[in-house]
C-alpha positions as CSV (number, residue, x, y, z in Angstrom):
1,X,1.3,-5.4,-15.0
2,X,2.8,-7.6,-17.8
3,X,5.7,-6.4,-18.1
4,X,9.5,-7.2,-19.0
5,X,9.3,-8.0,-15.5
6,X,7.1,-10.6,-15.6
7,X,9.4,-13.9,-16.6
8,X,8.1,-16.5,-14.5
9,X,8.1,-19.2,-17.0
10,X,8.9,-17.5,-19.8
11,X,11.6,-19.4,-22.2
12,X,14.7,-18.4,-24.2
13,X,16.3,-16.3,-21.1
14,X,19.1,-19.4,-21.0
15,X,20.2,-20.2,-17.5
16,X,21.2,-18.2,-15.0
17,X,24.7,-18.3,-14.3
18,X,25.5,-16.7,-10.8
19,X,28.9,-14.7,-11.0
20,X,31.4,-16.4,-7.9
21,X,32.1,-13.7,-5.9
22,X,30.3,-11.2,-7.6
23,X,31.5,-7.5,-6.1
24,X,28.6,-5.2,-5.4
25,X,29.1,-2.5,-8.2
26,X,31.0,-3.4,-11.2
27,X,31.3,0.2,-12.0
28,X,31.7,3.2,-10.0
29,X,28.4,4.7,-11.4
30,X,26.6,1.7,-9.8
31,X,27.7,2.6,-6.9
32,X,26.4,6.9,-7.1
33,X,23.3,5.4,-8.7
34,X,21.8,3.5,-5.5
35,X,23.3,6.3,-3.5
36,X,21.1,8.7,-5.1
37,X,18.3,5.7,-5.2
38,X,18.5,5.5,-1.1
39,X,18.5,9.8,-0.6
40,X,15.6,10.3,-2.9
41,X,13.6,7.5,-0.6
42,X,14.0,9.7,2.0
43,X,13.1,12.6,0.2
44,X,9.2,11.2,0.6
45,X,8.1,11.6,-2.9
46,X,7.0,8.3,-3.5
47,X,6.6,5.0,-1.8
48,X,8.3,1.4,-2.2
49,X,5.8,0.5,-4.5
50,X,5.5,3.0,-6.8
51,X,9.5,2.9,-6.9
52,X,8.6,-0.3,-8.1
53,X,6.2,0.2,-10.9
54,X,8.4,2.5,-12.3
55,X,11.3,-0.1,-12.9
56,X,8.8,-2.7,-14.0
57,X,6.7,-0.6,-16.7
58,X,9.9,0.4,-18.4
59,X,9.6,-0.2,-21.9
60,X,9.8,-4.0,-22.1
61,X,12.7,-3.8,-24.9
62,X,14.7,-1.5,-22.0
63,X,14.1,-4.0,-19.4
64,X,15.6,-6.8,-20.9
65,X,18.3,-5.4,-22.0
66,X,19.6,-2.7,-19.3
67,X,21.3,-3.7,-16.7
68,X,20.4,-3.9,-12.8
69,X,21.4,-0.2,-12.1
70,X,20.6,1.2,-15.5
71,X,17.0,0.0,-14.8
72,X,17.0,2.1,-11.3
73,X,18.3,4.9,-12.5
74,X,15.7,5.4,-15.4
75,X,13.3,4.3,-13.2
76,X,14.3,7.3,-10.9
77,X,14.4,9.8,-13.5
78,X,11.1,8.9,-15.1
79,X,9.4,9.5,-10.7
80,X,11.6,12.9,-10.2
81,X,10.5,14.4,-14.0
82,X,7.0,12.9,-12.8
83,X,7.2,14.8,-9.8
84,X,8.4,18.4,-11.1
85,X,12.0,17.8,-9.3
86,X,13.9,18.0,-12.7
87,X,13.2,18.9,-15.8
88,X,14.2,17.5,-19.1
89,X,16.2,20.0,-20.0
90,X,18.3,19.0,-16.8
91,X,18.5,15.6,-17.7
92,X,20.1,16.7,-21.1
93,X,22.8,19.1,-20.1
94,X,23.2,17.1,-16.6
95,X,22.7,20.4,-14.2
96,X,20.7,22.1,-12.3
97,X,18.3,24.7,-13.7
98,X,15.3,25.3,-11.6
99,X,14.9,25.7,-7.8
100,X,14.7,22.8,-6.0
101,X,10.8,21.4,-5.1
102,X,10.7,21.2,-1.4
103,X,10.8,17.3,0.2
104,X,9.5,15.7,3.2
105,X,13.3,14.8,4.5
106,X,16.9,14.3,3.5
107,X,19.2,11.5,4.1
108,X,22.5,13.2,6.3
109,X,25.7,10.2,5.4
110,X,26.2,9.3,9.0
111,X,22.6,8.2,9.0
112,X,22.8,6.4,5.9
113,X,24.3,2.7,7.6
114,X,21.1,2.8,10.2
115,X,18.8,4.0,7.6
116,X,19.5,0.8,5.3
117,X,19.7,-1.5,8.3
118,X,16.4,-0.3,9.3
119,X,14.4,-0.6,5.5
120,X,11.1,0.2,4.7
121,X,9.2,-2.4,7.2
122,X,5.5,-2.8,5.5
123,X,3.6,-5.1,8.2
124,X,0.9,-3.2,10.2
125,X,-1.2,-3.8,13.0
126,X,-4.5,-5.8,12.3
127,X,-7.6,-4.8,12.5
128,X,-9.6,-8.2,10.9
129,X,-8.9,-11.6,11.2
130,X,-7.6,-13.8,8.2
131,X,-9.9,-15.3,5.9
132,X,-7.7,-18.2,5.4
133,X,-5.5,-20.7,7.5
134,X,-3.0,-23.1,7.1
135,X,-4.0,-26.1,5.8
136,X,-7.1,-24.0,3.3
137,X,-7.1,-24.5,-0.4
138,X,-6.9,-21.7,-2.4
139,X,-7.6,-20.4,-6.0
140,X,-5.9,-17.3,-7.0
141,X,-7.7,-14.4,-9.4
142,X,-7.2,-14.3,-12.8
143,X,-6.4,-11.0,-13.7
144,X,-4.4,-8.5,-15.9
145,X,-3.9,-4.5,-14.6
146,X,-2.1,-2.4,-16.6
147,X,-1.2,-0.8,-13.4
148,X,1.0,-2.6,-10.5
149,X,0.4,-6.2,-8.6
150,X,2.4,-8.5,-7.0
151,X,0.6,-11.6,-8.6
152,X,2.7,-13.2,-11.2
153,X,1.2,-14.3,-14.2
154,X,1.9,-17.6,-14.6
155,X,0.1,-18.2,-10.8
156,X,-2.8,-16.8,-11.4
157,X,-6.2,-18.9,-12.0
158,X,-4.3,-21.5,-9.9
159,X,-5.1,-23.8,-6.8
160,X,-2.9,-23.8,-4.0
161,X,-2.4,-24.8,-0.4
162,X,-1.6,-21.9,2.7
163,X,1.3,-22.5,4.2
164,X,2.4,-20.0,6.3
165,X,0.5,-16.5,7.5
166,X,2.8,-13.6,7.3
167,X,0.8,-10.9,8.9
168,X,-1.2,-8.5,7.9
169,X,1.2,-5.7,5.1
170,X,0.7,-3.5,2.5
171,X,-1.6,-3.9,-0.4
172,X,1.2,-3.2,-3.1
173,X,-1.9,-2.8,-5.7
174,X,-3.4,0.5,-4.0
175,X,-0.2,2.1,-2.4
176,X,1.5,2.1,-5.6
177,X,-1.6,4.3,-7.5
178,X,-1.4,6.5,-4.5
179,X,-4.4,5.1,-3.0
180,X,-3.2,4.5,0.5
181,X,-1.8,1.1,2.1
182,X,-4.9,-0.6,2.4
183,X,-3.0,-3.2,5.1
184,X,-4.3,-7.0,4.4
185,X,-3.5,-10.0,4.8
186,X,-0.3,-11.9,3.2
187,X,-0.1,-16.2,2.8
188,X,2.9,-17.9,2.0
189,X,0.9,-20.3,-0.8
190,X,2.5,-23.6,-2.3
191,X,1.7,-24.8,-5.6
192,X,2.1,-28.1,-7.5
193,X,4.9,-27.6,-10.0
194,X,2.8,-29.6,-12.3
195,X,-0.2,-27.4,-11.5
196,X,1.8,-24.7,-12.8
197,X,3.9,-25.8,-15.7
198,X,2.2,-28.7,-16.7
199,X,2.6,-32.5,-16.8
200,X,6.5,-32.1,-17.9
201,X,7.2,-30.6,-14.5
202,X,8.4,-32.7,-11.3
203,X,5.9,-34.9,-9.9
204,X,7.5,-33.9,-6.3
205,X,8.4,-30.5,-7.3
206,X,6.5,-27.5,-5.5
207,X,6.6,-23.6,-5.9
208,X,5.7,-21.4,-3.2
209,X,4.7,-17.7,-3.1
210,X,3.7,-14.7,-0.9
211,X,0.4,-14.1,-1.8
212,X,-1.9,-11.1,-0.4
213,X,-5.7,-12.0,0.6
214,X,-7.3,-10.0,-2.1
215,X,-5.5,-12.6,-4.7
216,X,-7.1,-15.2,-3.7
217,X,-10.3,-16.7,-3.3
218,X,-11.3,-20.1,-1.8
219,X,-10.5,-23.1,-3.8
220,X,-13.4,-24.7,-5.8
């Protein structure tokens, strides 16, 4: 969607200014939140990608201005009240009310190291060959869902060039409305700067993407 996610090329953000030796939390409350972020993954309630819509079709105005962990955590609050596992009424006074929904699993401590070492792998076996390969021209789709993709907006109704083939992963677009995983293909796809940003941009400048097959179409 076009969301407060969506930046790429957007202006006014000011640089970014990377913090020399950043810690991992500032706060201890970072901290609880992804430990409550990794146990509800496990809980089966939802997949990567509709964790991931959630964050990204937060009110844009809440997006740019929340932090990184203020962002999961209303993110995980909007899935679980989605979901019947808390109620408003909980979120308000900050207990528990009703009896717990039953989950597909729980998260024990001990397992917690190998769980995150392990992550949430998203290649599958094939079962077509790709339509494109390295070396092809591509043009990628110009479109606009109100509803999850991993196509930016600033590369889409672009031409490219496939670079790499990644295998064949989840379709982010379907699993996230709960329409299965839909495995296809996924291109790493380079682009002109100047194809992309105009005639301002670095002549030998070049962006690169991972780009599923049903993005993109050959290039005209």
């Amino acid at each position: 969607m076009n969301g407060g996610a969506d930046l790429g090329g957007m202006m006014g953000f000011g640089p970014v200014r990377p913090e020399p030796d950043e810690a991992n939390f500032h706060a201890d409350w970072e901290a609880r939140v992804m430990g409550m972020v990794v146990a509800l993954g496990a809980a089966g309630q939802w997949n990567l990608d509709q964790s991931r819509f959630a964050r990204e079709s937060l009110p844009p105005a809440d997006y740019l201005s929340d932090s990184y962990y203020e962002i999961w955590l209303k993110a995980a609050t909007r899935l679980m009240l989605e979901r019947g596992m808390i109620t408003e009424r909980e979120v308000m006074e900050g207990r528990a009310i009703t009896a717990a929904v039953p989950i597909k699993g729980t998260l024990a401590p001990a397992d917690v190291p190998a769980a995150l070492a392990r992550g949430g792998p998203v290649d599958r076996p094939a079962d077509t060959r790709p339509a494109f390969a390295v070396g092809d021209g591509v043009h990628t789709l110009n479109i606009h869902p109100d509803t999850h993709t991993r196509l930016p907006r600033y590369v889409r109704d672009k031409t490219g060039k496939i670079e790499r083939i990644h295998g064949h992963h989840v379709f982010p677009d379907t699993n996230a409305l709960g329409e299965g995983e839909q495995p296809t293909w996924l291109y790493k796809v380079s682009f002109e700067a100047r194809v992309l940003w105009g005639d301002r941009a670095g002549p030998l400048d070049r962006v690169t993407l991972d780009l599923w097959e049903p993005y993109l179409r050959p290039a005209p």
